[in-house]
N, C-alpha and C positions, 0 to 999 in steps of 0.2 A: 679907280678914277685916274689913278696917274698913266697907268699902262694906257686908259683910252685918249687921253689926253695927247701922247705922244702917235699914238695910230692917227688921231684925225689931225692936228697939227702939226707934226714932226716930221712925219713919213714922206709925205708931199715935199716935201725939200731936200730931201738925199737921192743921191744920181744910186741907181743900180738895186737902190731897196723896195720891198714889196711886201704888202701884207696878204698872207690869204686866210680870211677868217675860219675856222674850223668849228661849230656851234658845240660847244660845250666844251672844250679844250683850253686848257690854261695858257695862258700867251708864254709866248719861249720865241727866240730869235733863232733861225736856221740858217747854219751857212751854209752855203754851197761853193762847192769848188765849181772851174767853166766849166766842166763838162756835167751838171749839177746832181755830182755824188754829194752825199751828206758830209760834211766835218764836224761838224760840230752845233750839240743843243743847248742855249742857255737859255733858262728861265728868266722871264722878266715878271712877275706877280707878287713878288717882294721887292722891285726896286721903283725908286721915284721917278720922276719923267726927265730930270735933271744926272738921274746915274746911265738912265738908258740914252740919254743922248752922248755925255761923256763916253760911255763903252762903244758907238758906234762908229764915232769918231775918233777913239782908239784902234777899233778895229780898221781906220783907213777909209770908211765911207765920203763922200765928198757932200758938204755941205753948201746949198743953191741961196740966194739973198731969197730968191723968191722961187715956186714951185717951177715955174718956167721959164730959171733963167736959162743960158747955158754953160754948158759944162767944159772947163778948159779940156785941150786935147788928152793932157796927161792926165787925167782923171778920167778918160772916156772909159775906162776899164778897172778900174778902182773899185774895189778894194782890192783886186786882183793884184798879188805880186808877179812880177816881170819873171818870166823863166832864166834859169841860170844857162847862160851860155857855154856849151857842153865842146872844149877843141879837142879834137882827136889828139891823142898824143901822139908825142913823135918818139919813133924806134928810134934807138940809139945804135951807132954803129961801133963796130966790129972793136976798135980799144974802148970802147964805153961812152963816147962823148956822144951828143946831138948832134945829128947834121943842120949846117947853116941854112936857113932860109933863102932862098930864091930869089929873083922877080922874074917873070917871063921876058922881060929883056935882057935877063942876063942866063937863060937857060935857053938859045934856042930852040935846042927839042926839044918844048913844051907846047 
């Protein structure tokens, strides 16, 4: 009762969540990463409608006032975490140090 509780009241209010019923399968929450590989299964048929909301909103889900309110921009991809931006390193030169940084107005030939 508590699991369905949360399917028909709960679910409609989180940006990026979905249920797909599976007829005879124990409810469990599926994450998916964006490109939607599996990460991770948890079971929800031993927890209240109160620990399954707390855990989904742990996990980052974005919580709506209403089913159709909208979603701030920084939420549009939530619970998704931000990719870590990846700088090339820089070679270091010939006695060991970094070479300084640029700007194309100070580097002609660029």
């Amino acid at each position: 009762p508590q699991v369905k509780a949360f399917v028909t009241q709960d679910i409609p209010l989180y940006h990026n969540l979905e249920m797909k019923h599976l007829p005879g399968a124990d409810p469990e929450l599926v994450l998916l990463s964006l490109r939607y590989e599996e990460l991770e299964r948890i079971p929800l048929s031993d927890m209240t409608r109160e620990e399954i909301n707390q855990l989904v909103q742990e996990l980052g889900f974005y919580r709506k006032e209403t089913p159709d309110a909208p979603v701030p921009e920084e939420f549009q991809f939530a619970p998704a975490k931000p990719l870590p931006i990846l700088l090339p390193p820089q070679a270091p030169t010939t006695d060991g140090k970094t070479p300084p940084k640029w700007d194309k107005e100070e580097r002609p030939d660029l």
